[in-house]
C-alpha positions in Angstrom: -7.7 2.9 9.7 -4.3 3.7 9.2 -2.1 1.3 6.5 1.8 1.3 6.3 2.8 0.1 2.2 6.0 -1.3 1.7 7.1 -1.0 -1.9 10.4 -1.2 -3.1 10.4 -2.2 -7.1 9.3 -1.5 -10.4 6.1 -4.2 -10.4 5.4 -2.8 -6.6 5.0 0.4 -7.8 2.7 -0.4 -10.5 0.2 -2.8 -8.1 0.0 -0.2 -5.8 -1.4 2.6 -7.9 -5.3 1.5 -8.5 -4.7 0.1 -4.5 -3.5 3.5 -3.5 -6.5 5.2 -5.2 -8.8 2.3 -3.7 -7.7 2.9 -0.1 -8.1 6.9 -0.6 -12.1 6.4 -2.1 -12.5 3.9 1.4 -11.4 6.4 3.5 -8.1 4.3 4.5 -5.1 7.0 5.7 -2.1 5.2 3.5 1.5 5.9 4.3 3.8 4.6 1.9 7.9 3.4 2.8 10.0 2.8 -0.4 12.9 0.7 0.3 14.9 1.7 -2.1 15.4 -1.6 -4.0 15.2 -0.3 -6.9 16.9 3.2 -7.0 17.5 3.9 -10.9 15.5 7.0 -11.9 14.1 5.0 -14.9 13.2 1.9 -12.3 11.6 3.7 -9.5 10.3 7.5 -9.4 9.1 7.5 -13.4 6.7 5.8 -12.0 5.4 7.3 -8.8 5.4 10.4 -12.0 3.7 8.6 -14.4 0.6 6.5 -11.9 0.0 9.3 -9.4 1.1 7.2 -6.7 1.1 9.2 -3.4 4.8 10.2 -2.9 6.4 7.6 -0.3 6.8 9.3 3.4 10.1 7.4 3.9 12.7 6.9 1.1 15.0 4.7 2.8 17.3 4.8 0.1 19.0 1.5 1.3 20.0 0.8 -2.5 20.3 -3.3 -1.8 18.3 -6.2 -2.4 19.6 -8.2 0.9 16.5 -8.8 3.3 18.3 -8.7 6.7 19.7 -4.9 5.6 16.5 -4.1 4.1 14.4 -5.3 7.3 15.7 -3.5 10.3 15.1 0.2 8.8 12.0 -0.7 7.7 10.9 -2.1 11.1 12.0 1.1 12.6 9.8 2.8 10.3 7.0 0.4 11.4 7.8 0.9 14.7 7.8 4.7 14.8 4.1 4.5 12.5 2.1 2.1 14.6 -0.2 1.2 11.7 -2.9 -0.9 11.8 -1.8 -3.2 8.7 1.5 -3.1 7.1 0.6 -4.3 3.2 2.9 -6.3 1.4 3.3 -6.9 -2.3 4.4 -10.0 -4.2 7.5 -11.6 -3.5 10.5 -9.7 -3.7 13.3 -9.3 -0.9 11.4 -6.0 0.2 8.1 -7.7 0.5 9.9 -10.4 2.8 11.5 -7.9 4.9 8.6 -5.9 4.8 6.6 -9.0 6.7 9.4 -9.6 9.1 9.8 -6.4 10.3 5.9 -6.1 10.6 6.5 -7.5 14.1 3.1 -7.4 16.0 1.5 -5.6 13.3 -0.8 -7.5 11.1 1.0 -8.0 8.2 -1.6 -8.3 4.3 -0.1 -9.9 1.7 -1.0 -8.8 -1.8 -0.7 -11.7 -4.1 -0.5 -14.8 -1.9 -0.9 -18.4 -2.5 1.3 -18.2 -6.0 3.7 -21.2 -6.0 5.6 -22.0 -8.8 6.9 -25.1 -6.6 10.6 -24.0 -7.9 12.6 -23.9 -4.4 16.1 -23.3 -6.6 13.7 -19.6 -7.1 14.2 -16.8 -4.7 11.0 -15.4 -5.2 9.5 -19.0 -4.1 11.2 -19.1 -1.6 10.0 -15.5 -0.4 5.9 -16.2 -1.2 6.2 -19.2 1.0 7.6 -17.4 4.2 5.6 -14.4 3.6 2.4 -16.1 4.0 3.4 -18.0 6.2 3.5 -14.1 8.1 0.5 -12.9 7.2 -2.7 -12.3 8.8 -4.6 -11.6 5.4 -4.1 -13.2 2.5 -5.3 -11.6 -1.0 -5.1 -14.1 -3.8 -5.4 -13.6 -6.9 -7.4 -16.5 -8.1 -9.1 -19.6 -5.8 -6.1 -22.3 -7.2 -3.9 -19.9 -4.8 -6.8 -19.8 -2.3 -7.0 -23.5 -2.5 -3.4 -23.9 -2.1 -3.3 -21.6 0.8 -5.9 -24.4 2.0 -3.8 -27.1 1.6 -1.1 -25.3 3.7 -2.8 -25.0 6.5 -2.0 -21.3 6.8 -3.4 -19.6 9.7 -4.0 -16.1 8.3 -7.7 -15.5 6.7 -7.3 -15.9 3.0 -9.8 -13.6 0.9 -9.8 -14.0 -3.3 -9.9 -11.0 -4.8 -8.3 -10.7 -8.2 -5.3 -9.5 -9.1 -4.3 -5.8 -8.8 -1.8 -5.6 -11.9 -5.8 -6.4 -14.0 -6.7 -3.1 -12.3 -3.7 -1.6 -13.4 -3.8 -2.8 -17.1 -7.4 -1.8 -17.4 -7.0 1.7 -16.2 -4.1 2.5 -18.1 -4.5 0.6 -21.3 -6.4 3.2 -23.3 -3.8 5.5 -22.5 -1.0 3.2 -23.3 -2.6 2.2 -26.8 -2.9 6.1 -27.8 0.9 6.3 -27.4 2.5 6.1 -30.6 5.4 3.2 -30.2 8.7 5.0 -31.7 9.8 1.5 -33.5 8.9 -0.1 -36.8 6.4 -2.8 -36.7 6.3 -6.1 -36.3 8.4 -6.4 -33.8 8.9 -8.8 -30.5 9.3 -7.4 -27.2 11.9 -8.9 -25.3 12.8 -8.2 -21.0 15.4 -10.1 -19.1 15.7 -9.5 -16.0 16.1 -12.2 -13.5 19.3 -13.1 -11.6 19.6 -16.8 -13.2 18.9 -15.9 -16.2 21.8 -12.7 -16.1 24.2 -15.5 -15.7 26.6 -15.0 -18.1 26.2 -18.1 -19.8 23.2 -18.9 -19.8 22.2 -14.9 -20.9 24.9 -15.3 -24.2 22.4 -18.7 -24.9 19.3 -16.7 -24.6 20.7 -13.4 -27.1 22.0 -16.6 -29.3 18.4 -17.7 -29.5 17.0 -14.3 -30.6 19.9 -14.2 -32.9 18.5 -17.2 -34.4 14.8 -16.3 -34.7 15.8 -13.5 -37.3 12.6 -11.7 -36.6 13.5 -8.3 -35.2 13.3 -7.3 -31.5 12.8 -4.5 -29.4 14.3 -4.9 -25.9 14.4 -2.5 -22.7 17.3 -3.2 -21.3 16.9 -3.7 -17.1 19.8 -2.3 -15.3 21.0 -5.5 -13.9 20.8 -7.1 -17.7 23.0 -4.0 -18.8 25.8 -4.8 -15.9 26.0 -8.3 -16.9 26.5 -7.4 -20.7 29.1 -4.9 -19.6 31.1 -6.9 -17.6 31.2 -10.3 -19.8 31.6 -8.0 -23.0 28.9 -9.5 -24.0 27.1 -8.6 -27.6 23.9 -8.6 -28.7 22.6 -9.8 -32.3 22.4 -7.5 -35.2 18.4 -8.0 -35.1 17.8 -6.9 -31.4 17.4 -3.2 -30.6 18.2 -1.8 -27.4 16.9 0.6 -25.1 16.8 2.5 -22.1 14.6 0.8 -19.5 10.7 1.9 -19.9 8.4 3.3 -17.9 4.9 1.6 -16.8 2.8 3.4 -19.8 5.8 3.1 -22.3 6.4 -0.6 -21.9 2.7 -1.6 -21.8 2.6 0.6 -25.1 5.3 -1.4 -26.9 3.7 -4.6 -25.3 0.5 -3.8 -26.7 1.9 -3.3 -30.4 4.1 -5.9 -30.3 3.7 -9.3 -32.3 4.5 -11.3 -29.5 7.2 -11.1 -25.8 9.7 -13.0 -25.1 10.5 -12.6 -21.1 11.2 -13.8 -18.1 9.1 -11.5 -15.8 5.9 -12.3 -13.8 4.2 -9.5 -15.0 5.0 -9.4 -18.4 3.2 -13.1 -18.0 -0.1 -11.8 -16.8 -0.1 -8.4 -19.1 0.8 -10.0 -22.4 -2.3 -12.2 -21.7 -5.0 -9.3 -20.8 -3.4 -7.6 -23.9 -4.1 -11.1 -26.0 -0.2 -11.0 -27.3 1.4 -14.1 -27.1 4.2 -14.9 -24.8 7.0 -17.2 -24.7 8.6 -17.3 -20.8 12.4 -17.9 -20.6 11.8 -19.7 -17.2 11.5 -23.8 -16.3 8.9 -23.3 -14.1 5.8 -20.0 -13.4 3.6 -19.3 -10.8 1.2 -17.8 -13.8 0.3 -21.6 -14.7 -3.4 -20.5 -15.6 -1.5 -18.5 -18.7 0.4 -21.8 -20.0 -2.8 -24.0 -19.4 -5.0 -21.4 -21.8 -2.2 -21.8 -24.3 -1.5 -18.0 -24.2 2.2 -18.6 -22.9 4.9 -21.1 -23.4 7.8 -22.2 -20.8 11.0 -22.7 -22.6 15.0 -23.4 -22.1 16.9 -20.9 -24.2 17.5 -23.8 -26.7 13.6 -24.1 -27.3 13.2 -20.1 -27.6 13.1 -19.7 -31.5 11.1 -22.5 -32.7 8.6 -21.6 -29.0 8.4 -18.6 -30.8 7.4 -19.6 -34.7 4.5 -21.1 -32.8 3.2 -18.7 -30.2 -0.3 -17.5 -30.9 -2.6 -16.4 -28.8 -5.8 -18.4 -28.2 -9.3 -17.9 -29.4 -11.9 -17.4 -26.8 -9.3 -17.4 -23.4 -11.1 -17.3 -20.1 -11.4 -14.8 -18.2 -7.8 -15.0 -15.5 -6.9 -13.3 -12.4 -10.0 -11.0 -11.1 -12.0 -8.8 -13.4 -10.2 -5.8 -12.7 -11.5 -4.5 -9.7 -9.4 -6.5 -7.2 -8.3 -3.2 -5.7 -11.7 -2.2 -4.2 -11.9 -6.0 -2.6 -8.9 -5.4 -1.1 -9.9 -2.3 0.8 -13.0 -3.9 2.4 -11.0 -6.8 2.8 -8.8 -4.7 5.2 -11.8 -3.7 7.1 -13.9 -6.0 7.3 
């Protein structure tokens, strides 16, 4: 069996590293396409360095986050492979070009059923169409198998677990020997996502941390750094910044940190499986299993500090999102 992976970010790169290994011990031949959505040294090969991950066949190099320029090279890629499955992750523009260019080829979606029932979000908006493409559809947990259910989608829908719970147990024991080069306590901090780079409504969230007092530590994601550049915008006396991290670097300072403040889906889910407490920058998550154990609070950028005085993490959490081993599911999922 013969799989075509189509990665092309930073939490791509991470979910395919315990599926890479996976598909090697199951005998499945992987070849790997990175789009080339995320291109920054410190966003894209650090980790392919850092994981092991089998170095991609094709580096398209395309440096763009539009899905009709991201989907025609990858279809000729697809088209020139022939695979048997070509394996989608998430819901980023690669994963939805990724599925369109799949053409004929049964496409396997990694992380479907999530809905965060936020339209105005991109990423929403991507999940929805991509299972709606799919021929197999790996959910993390049975509320996304149910809601695949409720869709009618036509694919066959298999619950496995979550692949980033593989991740996090492989490489926490490495990332908790790491010394963490900053003074403790601390809060981690990541902002990322495009509404939240707005210049406005970014100066409200930095105005929030400013008002928290408590000091922060924050990697600072490419796109965050353009939008500070170009508004001249400043950040408060008590939040450090830093180059972006890589995979084992940033689950080090997540691990040692008091609590995170971010707006990423897989800060969400790691902060929990680390027990540290999070507060999400967002109005809406497809992680709603974290804010219903009480490990992670939504919040407008007005709400931040005083979400933040009260984050804690809670005593005896249930178990969320697989046990760890999704990625072996996965593989006999693809055969079976």
């Amino acid at each position: 069996m013969r799989i075509l992976s189509v990665v092309g970010n930073r939490p791509q790169f991470i979910k395919s590293a315990p599926l890479s290994l996976a598909l090697r011990e199951a005998g499945i031949e992987e070849t790997v396409l990175h789009s080339g959505q995320h291109w920054d040294p410190a966003m894209s090969q650090v980790f392919f360095d850092e994981l092991s991950i089998p170095e991609p066949a094709y580096r398209l190099d395309l440096r763009t986050s539009d899905i009709d320029a991201l989907t025609e090279p990858i279809g000729a890629v697809i088209a020139r492979e022939r695979p048997d499955w070509v394996l989608v992750y998430g819901d980023t523009n690669t994963t939805a070009a990724g599925a369109r260019a799949a053409g004929e080829i049964p496409v396997a979606h990694v992380e479907a059923g999530l809905r965060s029932f936020d339209n105005s979000m991109p990423e929403e908006r991507n999940r929805i169409e991509v299972d709606g493409l799919s021929a197999l559809l790996l959910a993390p947990d049975t509320r996304s198998g149910e809601q695949l259910a409720s869709e009618g989608i036509r694919g066959r829908v298999e619950v496995v677990g979550d692949v980033m719970a593989d991740a996090t147990r492989l490489f926490e024991p490495i990332a908790r020997s790491r010394e963490v080069p900053f003074a403790t306590p601390y809060t981690a901090v990541t902002v990322h996502r495009q509404a939240n780079t707005e210049p406005d409504r970014l100066r409200a969230i930095l105005a929030a941390l400013g008002e928290s007092g408590r000091p922060f530590v924050f990697p600072v994601h490419p796109r965050t750094r353009h939008a500070l550049d170009e508004h001249a915008i400043g950040l408060p006396g008590n939040v450090q910044a830093v180059e972006p991290l890589g995979y084992l670097e940033m689950l080090a300072l997540l691990a040692a940190a008091d609590a995170v403040v971010t707006d990423s889906g897989g800060l969400q889910k790691e902060a929990y499986w680390l027990r540290v407490p999070c507060v999400t920058v967002r109005p809406s998550t497809e992680w709603v299993d974290t804010v219903a154990a009480g490990a992670n609070t939504l919040v407008e950028p007005e709400g931040l500090a005083p979400a933040l005085e009260k984050a804690r993490y809670p005593d005896n959490p249930p178990e969320l999102y697989g046990d760890g081993h999704a990625a072996e599911k996965v593989a006999a999922a693809l055969y079976s």
